[in-house]
KOLTINU-84630 format. One record per residue (C-alpha): residue number from 1; residue in one letter; z, y, x. Coordinates in nm, 2 decimals, always signed. Each point is the difference from the previous one (the first is absolute). Example, Ala and Ser with C-alpha at 12.3 -4.5 7.8 and 13.67 -1.06 7.14 Angstrom:
  vexvex  zake      up   north    east
       1     a   +0.78   -0.45   +1.23
       2     s   -0.07   +0.34   +0.14
REM end
This chain:
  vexvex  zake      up   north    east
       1     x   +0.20   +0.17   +1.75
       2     x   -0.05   -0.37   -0.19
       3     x   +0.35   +0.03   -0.12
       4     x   -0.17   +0.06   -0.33
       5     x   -0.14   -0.38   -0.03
       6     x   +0.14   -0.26   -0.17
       7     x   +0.11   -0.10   -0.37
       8     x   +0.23   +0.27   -0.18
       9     x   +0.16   -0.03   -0.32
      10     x   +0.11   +0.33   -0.22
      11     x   +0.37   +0.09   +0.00
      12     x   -0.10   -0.06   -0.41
      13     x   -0.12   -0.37   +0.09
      14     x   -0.26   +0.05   -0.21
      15     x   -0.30   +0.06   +0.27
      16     x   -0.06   -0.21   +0.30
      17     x   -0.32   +0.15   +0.26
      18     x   -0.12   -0.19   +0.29
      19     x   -0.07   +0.32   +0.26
      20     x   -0.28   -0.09   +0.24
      21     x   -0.21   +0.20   +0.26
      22     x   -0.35   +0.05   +0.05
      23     x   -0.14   +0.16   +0.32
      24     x   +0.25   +0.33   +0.02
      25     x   +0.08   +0.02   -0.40
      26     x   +0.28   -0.22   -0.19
      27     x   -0.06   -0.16   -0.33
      28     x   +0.23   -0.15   -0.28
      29     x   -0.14   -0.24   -0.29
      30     x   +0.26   -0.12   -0.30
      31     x   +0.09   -0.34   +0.07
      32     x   +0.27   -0.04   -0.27
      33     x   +0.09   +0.21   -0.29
      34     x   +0.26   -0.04   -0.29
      35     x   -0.14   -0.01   -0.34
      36     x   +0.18   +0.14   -0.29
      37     x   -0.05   -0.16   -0.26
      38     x   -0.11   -0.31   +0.24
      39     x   -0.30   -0.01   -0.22
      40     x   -0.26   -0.04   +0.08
      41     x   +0.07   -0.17   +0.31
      42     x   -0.02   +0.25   +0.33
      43     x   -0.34   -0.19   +0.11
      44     x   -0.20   +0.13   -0.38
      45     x   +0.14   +0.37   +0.08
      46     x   -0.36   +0.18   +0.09
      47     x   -0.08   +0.37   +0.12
      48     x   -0.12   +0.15   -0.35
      49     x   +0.12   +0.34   +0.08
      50     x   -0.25   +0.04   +0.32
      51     x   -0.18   +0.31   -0.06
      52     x   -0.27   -0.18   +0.16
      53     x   -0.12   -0.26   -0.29
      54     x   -0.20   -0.31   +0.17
      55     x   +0.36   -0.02   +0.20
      56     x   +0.23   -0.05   -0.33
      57     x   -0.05   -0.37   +0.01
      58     x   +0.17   -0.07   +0.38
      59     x   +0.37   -0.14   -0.05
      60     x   +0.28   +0.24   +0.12
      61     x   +0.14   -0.31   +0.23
      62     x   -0.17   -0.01   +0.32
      63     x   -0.13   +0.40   -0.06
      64     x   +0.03   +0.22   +0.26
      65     x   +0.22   +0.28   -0.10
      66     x   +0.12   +0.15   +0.30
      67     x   -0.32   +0.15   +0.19
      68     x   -0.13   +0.19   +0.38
      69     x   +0.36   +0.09   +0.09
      70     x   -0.01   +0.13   +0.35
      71     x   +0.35   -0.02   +0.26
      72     x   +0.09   +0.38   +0.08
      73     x   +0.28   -0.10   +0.25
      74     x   +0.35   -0.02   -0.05
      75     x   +0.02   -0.28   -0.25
      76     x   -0.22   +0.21   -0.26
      77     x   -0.37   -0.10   -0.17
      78     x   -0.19   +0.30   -0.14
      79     x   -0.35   +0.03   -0.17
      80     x   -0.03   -0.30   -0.22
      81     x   +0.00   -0.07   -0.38
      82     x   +0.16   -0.23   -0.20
      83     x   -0.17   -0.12   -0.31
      84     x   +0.20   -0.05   -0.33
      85     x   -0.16   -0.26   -0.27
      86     x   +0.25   +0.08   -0.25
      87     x   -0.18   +0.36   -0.06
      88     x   -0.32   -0.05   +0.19
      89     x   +0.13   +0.33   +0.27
      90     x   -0.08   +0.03   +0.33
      91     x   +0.29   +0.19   +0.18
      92     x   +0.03   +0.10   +0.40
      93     x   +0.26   -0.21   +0.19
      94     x   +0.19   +0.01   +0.27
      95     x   +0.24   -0.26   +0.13
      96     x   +0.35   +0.06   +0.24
      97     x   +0.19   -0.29   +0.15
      98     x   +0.41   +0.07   -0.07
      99     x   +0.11   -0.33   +0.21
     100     x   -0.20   -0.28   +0.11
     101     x   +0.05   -0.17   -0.34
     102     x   -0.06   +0.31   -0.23
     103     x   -0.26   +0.26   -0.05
     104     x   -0.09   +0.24   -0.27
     105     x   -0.34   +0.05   -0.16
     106     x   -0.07   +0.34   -0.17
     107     x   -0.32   +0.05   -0.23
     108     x   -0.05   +0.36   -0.06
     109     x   -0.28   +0.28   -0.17
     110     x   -0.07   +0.24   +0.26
     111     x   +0.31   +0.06   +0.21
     112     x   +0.27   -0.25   +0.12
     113     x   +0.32   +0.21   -0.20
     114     x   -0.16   -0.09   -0.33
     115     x   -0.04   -0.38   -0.04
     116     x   +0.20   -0.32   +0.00
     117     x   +0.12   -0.25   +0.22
     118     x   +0.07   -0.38   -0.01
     119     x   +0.21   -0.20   +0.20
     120     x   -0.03   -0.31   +0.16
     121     x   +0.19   -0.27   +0.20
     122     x   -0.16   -0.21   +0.23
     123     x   -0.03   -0.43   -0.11
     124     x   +0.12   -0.16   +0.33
     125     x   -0.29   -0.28   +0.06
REM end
């Protein structure tokens, strides 16, 4: 079941989350993001979308994005959120290992059939 931890990259290279666990429940916080345009540098980039205002001033890197997610069996994490600063949306998430080096992450309104999913490689260490 700790399959999931570790440093992924997106298949876009544009997203790099460090997946960690606490007690029963797996985690992922942005360690590395690409900037387009690079400014302002990807350390200035802040949270202004939250929905919850006294937290618009933390920085995106280091956030915890990816939260509560719970192993279901069979290379599958269910009932967890993922967070996205761009538009200040919590979504449900789930997470499924394809190989030892590749797992999908889908954030999704409601049911599983209607959301989206991002891929990610594992960073060798």
């Amino acid at each position: 079941e700790d399959f999931l931890l570790g440093r992924w990259i997106s298949t876009g290279d544009d997203l790099e989350i460090e997946v960690y666990k606490i007690h029963q429940e797996y985690f992922g916080k942005v360690v590395w993001f690409a900037c387009n345009p690079p400014k302002p540098p990807m350390e200035d980039y802040l949270d202004e979308h939250n929905p919850n205002e006294t937290l618009r001033g933390q920085h995106w890197l280091g956030m915890t994005t990816l939260t509560h997610l719970k192993y279901s069996g069979h290379n599958k994490w269910d009932d967890g959120e993922v967070y996205d600063p761009n538009s200040g949306h919590t979504f449900r998430a789930s997470a499924k290992l394809l190989t030892i080096n590749s797992v999908s992450v889908r954030g999704y309104w409601g049911i599983e059939l209607f959301g989206k999913s991002l891929m990610f490689t594992r960073i060798k260490s």
